[in-house]
N, C-alpha and C positions, 0 to 999 in steps of 0.2 A: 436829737437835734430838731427835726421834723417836728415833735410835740411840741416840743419848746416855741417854734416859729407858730402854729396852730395857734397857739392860746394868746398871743402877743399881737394877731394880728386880727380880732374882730373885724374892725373896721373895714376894710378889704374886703375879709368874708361877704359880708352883707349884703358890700356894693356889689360883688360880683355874683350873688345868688340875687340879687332883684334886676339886674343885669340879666341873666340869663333866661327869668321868668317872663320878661319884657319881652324877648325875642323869641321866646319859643310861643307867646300869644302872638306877635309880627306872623311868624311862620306859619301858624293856624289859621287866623284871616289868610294870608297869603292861597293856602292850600283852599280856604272855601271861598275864596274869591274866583279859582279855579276848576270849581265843581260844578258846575253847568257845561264845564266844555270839554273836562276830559274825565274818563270812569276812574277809580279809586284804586284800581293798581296800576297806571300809568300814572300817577300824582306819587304813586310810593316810589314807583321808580326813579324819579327826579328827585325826592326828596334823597333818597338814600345817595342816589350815585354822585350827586355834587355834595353830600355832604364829606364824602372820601377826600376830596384834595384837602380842603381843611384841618380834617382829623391825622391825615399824614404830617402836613405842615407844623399844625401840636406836636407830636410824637418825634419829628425831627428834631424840633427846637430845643422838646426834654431831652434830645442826647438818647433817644430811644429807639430810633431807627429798627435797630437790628437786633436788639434784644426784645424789643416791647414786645412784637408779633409773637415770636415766640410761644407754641403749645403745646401743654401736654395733652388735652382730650378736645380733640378737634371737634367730635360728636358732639362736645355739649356746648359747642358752637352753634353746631346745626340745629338744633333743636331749640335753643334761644333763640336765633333767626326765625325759627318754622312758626315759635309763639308770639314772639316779637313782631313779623311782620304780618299776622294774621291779626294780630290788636290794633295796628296801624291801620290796619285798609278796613278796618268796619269805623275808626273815628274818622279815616277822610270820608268814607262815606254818609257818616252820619252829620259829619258839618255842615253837607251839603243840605240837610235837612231839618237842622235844627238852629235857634240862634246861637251865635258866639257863648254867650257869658249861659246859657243854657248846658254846654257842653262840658265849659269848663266848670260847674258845680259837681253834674252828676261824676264827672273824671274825679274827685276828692274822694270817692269811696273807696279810692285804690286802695289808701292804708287798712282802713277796716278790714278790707277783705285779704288782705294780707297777713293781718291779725289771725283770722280764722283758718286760713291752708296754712299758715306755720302750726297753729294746733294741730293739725290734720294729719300734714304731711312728715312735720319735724318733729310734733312731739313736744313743740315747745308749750310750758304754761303759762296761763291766761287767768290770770284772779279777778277777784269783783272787778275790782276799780277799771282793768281794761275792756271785762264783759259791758260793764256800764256805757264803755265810751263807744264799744261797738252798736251795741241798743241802740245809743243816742244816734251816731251816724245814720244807723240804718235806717230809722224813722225821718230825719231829714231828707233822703234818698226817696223813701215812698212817697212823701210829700210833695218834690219835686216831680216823681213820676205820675203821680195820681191825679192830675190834670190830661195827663196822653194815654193813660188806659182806665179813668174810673168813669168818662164821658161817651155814651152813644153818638155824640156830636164832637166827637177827638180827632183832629184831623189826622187823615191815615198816613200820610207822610211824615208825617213829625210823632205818632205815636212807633215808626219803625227807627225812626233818628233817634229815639229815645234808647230803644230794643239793644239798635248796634252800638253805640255808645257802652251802656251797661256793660253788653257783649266785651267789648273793648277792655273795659275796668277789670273786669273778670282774669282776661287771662293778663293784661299789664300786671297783675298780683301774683298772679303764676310767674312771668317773669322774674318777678324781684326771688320771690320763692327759690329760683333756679340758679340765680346771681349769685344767692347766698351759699350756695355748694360749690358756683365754679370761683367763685376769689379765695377759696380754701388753696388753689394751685393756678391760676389764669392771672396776668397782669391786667389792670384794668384799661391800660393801651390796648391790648390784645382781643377784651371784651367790646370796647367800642369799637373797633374799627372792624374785628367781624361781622360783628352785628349788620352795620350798612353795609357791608359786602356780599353778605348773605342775604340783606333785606333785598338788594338790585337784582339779581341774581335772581332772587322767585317769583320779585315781580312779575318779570316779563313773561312766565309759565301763565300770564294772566290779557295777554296779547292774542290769544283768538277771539277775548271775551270783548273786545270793539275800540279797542287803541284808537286813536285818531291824529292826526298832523296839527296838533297846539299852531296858532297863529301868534301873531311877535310878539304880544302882551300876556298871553295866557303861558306861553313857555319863558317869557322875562318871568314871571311868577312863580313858574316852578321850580325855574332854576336857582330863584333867589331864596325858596321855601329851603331848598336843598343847602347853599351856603350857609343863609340865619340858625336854620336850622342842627350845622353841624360848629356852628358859632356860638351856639346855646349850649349846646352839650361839653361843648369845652368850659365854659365857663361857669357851669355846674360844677363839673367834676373840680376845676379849681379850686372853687370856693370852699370844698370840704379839705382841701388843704391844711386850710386857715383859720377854719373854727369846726367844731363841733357839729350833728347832723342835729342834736337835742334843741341847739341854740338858732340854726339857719334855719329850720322847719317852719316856725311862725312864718317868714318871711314868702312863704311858699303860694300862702292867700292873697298876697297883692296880684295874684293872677287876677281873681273876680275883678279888681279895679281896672284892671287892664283891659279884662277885656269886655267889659260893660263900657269902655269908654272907645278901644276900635270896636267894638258892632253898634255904637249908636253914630259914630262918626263916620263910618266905612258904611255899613249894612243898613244903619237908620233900623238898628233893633234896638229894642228897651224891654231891662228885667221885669221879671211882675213879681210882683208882694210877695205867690205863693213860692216862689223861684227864689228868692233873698232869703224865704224863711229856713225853706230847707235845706239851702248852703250854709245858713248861719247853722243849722242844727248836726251838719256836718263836719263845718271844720271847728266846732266845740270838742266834738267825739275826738278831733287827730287832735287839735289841740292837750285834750287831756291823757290822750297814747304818747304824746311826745314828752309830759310832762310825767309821767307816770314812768317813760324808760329812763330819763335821765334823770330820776331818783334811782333805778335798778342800776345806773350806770349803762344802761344796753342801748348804746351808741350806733347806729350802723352807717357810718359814713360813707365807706366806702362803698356798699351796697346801693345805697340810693345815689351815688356817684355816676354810677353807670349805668342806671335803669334809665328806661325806658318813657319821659314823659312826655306825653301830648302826640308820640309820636318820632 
């Protein structure tokens, strides 16, 4: 019945995965709007803890309440949390140091690298045609980065925003890697909402490191990063409902528009040449991963339902 509703409902899909992509770029300005005044796990803490009321409010409305929570391996809770919110706090970090639509390029390596710890870790196979796409990403990746470390004149704050970002992508891949084991027995209510519970939670083991008292605008910020952002992840996980992950994936790069348009609006930052080319040569590579599984039929919806983006 649920298939049947998926395939009938494109339209929906789309809107709520370009929806969702909208808001989780809202929520990134938000947080690096906020990164001059407070350090990068006092920004995860707000994102996470407000994004709980939200994610309950979802899970009520599914009639989920009290089944959704529900787990059998709590540990592999914690340990998504431990990766999860360690990938989070090097991209608030590194927002603060690099432009918008900079951030959200090199973050598209996720899938690649996803590609390669499933060979690793899972065992799964990888033929030409998906080696190719990894190539191709990768080489978009170095290009984009090879302006902040191939320069003796790179400036060093933005060649480290680069470092942590990357950092970020890395284990967001592990993530997804780990998702794929726990939806084998975890409801995906279950997976979201430990995650930010867990994510709040470690934060604040980050409160000797120089927490400070947010003033009315910089805590309106993080609080809102926290809602949008747990508004986002609902309307992700929706939209694989409704269609297919082979089919919403495209839909995934109207971030780059996004957010080339709040950081020259917000930030007054503007892409460069070398920065457009290596995004283009990266989401060719997911492009042709994505087109390549939905010939194999290897769909993961529900896996990328509940990961981990932007944060």
């Amino acid at each position: 019945m649920a298939q049947s509703l998926t395939s009938h409902r494109p339209g929906l899909a789309i809107a709520l995965k370009l929806s969702s992509v909208l808001l989780f770029a809202v929520m990134s300005a938000l947080i690096k709007a906020s990164s001059d005044a407070v350090p990068p796990g006092e920004a995860v803490f707000f994102r996470s803890l407000f994004a709980i009321p939200v994610i309950l409010i979802w899970i009520a409305a599914r009639g989920e309440l009290r089944s959704g929570l529900v787990t059998e391996r709590p540990m592999m809770h914690f340990w998504r949390g431990v990766i999860g919110t360690s990938s989070m706090g090097l991209i608030f970090a590194g927002l603060g140091l690099l432009p918008l639509p900079e951030v959200t390029a090199i973050d598209y390596a996720t899938p690649m690298l996803v590609l390669v710890l499933a060979a690793v870790m899972l065992g799964e196979k990888i033929r030409l045609i998906r080696i190719s796409a990894v190539v191709i990403g990768m080489v978009g990746v170095l290009i984009m980065l090879w302006p902040r470390l191939g320069s003796t004149t790179a400036d060093s704050a933005a060649t480290l925003g680069a470092m942590l970002i990357l950092g970020a992508t890395a284990l967001k891949a592990l993530v997804q890697i780990h998702i794929r084991r726990m939806v084998e027995t975890e409801r995906t209510s279950a997976i979201v909402f430990y995650f930010s519970s867990t994510a709040a939670l470690l934060a604040l083991l980050t409160i000797p490191f120089g927490w400070v008292m947010p003033d009315a605008l910089t805590a309106t910020q993080l609080v809102m990063a926290g809602l949008v952002g747990g508004g986002a992840q609902i309307l992700l996980t929706s939209s694989y409902r409704f269609a297919p992950a082979s089919m919403l994936t495209p839909y995934e790069y109207s971030s780059m528009l996004f957010a080339i348009l709040i950081g020259f609006l917000w930030f007054d930052e503007a892409p460069t040449l070398i920065m457009l080319a290596g995004a283009a040569l990266v989401i060719a590579g997911n492009v042709l991963v994505a087109w390549r599984e939905h010939q194999l039929g290897l769909t993961r919806a529900k896996v990328r339902a509940v990961s981990d983006p932007k944060g």
